[in-house]
C-alpha positions in Angstrom: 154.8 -56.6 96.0 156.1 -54.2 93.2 156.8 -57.4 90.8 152.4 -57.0 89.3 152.6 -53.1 88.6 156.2 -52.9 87.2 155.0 -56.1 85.0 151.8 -54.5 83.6 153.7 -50.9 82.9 157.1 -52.7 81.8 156.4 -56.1 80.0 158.1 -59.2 81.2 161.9 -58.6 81.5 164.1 -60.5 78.8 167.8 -60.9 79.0 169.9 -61.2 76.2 171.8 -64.4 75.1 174.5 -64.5 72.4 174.8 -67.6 69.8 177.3 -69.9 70.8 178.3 -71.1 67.0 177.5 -68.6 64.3 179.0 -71.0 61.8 175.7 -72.1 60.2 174.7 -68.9 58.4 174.9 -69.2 54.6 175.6 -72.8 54.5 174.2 -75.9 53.4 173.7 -78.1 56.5 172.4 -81.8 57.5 171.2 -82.4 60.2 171.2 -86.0 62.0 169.7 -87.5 65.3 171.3 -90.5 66.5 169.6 -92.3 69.5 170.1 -95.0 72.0 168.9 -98.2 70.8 166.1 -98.1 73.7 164.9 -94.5 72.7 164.3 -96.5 69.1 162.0 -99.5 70.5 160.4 -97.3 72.7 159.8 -94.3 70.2 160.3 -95.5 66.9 159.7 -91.9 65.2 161.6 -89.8 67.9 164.3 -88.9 66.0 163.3 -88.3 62.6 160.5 -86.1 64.3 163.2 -84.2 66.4 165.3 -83.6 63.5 162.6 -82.1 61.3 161.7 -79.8 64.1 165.4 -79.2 64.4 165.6 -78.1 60.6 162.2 -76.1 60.9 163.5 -74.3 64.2 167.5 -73.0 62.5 166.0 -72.8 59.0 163.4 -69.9 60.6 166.0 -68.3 63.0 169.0 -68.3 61.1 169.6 -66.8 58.1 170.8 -68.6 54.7 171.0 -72.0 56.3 170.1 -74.3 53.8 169.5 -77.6 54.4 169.1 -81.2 53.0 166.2 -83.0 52.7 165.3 -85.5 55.7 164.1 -88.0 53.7 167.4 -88.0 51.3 169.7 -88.7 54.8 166.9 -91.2 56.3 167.3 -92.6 52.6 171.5 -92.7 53.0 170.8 -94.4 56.4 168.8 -97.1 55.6 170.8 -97.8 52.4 174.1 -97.7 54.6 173.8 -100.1 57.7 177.2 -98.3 58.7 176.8 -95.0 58.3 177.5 -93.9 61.7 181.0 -95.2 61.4 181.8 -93.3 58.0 184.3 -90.4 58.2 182.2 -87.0 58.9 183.6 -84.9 56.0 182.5 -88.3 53.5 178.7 -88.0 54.9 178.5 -84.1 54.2 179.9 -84.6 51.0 177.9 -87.2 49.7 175.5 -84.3 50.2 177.3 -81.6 48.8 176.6 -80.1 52.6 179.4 -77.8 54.5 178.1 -78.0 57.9 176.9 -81.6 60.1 174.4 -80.7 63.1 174.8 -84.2 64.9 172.5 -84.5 67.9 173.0 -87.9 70.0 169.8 -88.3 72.0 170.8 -89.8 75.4 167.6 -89.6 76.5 164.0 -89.5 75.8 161.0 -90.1 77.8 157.5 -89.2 77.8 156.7 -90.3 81.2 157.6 -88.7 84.9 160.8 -91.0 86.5 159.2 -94.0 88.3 155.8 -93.7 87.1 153.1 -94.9 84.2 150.5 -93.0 85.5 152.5 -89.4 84.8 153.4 -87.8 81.8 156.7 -85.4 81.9 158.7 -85.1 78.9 162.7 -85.4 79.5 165.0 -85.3 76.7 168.4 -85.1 76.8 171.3 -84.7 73.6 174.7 -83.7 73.2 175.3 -81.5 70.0 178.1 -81.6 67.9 178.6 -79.0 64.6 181.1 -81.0 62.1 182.6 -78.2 59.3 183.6 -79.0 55.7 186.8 -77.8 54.7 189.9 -78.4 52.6 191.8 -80.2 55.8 189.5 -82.9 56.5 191.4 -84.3 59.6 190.1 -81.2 61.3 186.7 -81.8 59.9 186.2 -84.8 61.8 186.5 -83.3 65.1 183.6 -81.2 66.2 184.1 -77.6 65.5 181.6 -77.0 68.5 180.0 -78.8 70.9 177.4 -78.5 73.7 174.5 -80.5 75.8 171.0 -79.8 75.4 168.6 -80.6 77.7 165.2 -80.1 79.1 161.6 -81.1 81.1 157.9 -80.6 79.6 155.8 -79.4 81.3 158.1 -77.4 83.2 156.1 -76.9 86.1 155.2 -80.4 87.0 153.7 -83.7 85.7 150.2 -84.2 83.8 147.6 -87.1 84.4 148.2 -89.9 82.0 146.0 -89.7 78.9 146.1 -90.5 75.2 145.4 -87.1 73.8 148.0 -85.3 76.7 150.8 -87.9 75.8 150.1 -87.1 72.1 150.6 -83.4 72.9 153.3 -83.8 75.2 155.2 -85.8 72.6 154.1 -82.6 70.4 154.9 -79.8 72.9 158.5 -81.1 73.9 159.6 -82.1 70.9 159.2 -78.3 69.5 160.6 -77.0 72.5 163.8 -79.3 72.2 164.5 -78.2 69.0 163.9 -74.1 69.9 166.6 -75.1 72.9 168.9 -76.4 69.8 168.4 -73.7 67.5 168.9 -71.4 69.9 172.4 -72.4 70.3 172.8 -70.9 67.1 171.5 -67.6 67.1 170.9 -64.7 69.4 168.1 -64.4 71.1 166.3 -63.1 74.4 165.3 -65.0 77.5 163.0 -64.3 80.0 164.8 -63.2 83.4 162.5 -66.0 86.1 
């Protein structure tokens, strides 16, 4: 009964989260999306799409990340069939980069489980920070690692429609990559 008046006098209550890895701050960074080959047929651009959102989302909330340009990587990945097998520290330093953000998309859908007539996105990665250093046996073990994962809208499915599965794609997309970034610096939350 109280929740209405102490919401219009207060604001919305926030709690406050702390960065899990501060290690991206002041360093030159890549960042790559791997994806299952499925998530490829079925959303050809999902990953370089999540990646530049990625970059767009650390590069505004942490400070002196610099990063690499996507289309240089995309370039290295085409050009290199094997990529994904090459030693971590080799792949950062073919870009003169300290710092790998590897996200592995496990999952990515656009539609509601079980249905073609609803639209719910669900996307689902594990995250993996790779850091450059002088011993680069350590390097190629993840210096931090964690699972992102999340449903939009988060209420509830939409009716199926071109223009809402355009915005969904849109909508979730961004909101994945604020769930990433915010792995990476403090930040509030609302209290639900």
């Amino acid at each position: 009964m109280l929740e209405w008046p102490t919401y219009v006098l207060f604001g919305q209550r926030t709690t406050k989260v702390k960065a899990q890895y501060h290690g991206l701050k002041n360093q030159k960074t890549i960042v790559i999306v791997t994806a299952e080959q499925g998530i490829d047929f079925e959303y050809p651009y999902a990953r370089s799409s999540i990646a530049m959102a990625t970059v767009q989302a650390i590069g505004h909330s942490v400070k002196g990340v610099e990063f690499v340009e996507q289309e240089k990587i995309e370039n290295f990945q085409m050009e290199n069939l094997d990529w994904a097998a090459l030693p971590r520290d080799q792949i950062a330093r073919k870009f003169g980069a300290t710092r790998i953000v590897w996200l592995d998309l496990y999952q990515f859908t656009m539609f509601e489980e079980e249905s073609l007539r609803l639209l719910r996105a669900n996307i689902q990665a594990t995250i993996q920070v790779y850091e450059v250093d002088d011993d680069s046996t350590r390097f190629n073990r993840a210096a931090y690692h964690s699972e992102v994962a999340g449903f939009w809208p988060e209420q509830g499915p939409l009716a199926m429609s071109n223009s809402a599965l355009e915005r969904l794609k849109m909508q979730s997309i961004i909101g994945f990559a604020q769930q990433v970034a915010q792995k990476f610096y403090d930040h509030e939350r609302p209290v639900k």
